[in-house]
Residue, then its C-alpha position, 0 to 999 in steps of 0.5 A: x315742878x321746877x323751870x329754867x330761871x334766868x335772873x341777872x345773868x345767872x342761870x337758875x332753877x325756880x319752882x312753880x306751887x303755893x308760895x309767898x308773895x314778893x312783890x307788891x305793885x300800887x299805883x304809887x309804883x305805875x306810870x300807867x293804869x293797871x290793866x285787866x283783861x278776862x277770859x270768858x268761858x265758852x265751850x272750847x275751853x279744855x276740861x279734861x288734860x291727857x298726859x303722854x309721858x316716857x316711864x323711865x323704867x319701861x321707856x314705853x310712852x304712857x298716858x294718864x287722864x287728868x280729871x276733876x271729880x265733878x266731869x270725869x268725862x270731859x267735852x274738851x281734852x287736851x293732848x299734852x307730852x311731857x319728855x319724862x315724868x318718873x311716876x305716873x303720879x308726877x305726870x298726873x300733878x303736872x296735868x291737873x296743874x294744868x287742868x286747875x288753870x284752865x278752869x279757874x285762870x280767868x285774869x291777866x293783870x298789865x301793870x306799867x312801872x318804873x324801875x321797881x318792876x325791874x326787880x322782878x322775875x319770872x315767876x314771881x307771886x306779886x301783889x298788884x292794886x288799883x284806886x278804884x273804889x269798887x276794888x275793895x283796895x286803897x294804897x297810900x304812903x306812910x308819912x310817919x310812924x312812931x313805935x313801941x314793942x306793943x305796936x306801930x302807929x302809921x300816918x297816911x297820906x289819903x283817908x281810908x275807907x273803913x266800911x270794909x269788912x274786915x280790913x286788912x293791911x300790907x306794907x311795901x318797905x323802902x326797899x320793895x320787898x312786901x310784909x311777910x303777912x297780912x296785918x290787921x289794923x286798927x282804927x285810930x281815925x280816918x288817916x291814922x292807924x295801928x298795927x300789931x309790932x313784930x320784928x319782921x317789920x322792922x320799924x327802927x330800919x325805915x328811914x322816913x325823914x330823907x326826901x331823896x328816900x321814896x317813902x313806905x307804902x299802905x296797901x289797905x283792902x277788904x280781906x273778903x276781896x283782898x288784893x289781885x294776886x298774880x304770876x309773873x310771866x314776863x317783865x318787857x322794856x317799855x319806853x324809857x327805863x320802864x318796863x311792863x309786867x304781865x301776870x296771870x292771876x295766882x290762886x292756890x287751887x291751881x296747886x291742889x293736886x301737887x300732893x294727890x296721888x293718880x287713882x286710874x283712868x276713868x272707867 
């Protein structure tokens, strides 16, 4: 499902589903502790979505019921309008789209930043940390680095903590875009680490001699836990040149359905 974008004034069109982070925020990057806030369950929460739609081809209003398989016959259902879907299948997608998040959309992460948040649009799949121990994630810079076609060895400013289970690693280059990928790093000692080389690092490009140049950063977690993956919902000035990002967390989940096709009403 697609919606209106308005990014450095150009009008757009982005698209809501699975997709690749853009972004990642790190303490390093805030003015301010990163802010979660938690929706508990309770009994007026929808689980069950009804969808009214136009059909194109008969121009009469239609309803089709968005359930999970588990609760065919919801506590709660919400009554939603759409102006026009061309299927029923469509219309039913936005629906369970809707139904996933309320079922498992439980986070909104706040972050104040500086003027890297300004790179950021609605939408966006960001990457957000915090330094607190019981998170399962670590962020630091990257002092140093040598290479060669084999791997790349980083040197970090903070120890690391190497009882996570799995650990896995990101990189947020010097220009903010985020590696493509999650890295697997190995142990070299507690600041010192490897990851395999590939050319989508780049490591000839970054520029760690400069100091009017902000360095590379780590953000090393517990891939069982990994990072707070969130939606971009709104980017708003705060203060001098800062601006606040609100995002709603991410998950996969939510897109689940985006392929399935509407099976009826339930009996």
């Amino acid at each position: 499902m697609g919606y209106f974008l308005l990014s450095d004034g150009l009008l757009s069109v982005g698209r809501e589903g699975v997709k690749s982070w853009t972004g990642i925020i790190t303490p390093q990057d805030t003015v301010e502790e990163m802010q979660t806030s938690f929706r508990v369950p309770s009994e007026d929460d929808f689980d069950g979505v009804d969808v009214k739609y136009i059909n194109p081809v008969t121009w009469a209003e239609e309803t089709v019921q968005c359930r999970t398989p588990e609760n065919p016959f919801p506590r709660k259902t919400e009554a939603y309008t759409i102006d026009v879907a061309m299927t029923a299948d469509r219309a039913w997608r936005i629906g369970m789209r809707r139904l996933m998040k309320y079922l498992h959309q439980r986070r909104t992460y706040t972050a104040t930043a500086s003027m890297l948040g300004w790179c950021h649009d609605f939408g966006d799949h960001i990457i957000l940390s915090d330094d607190i121990r019981t998170g399962k994630t670590q962020s630091c810079l990257i002092d140093a680095m040598i290479y060669d076609f084999q791997e790349i060895t980083l040197h970090v400013t903070e120890p690391l903590d190497w009882s996570y289970v799995n650990p896995r690693c990101w990189i947020q280059f010097q220009d903010g875009r985020p590696s493509s990928r999650m890295l697997t790093p190995q142990r070299v000692d507690d600041f010192t680490l490897t990851v395999p080389y590939n050319d989508d690092l780049h490591p000839g490009d970054w520029i760690m001699d400069d100091p009017d140049i902000d360095l590379p950063k780590l953000l090393f977690c517990d891939s069982e836990k990994g990072a707070r993956h969130g939606i971009v919902q709104e980017v708003a000035p705060s203060g001098d040149s800062n601006c606040q990002i609100t995002a709603p967390e991410y998950k996969e989940i939510f897109y689940q359905y985006d392929d399935a096709t509407y099976s009826g009403d339930v009996a």
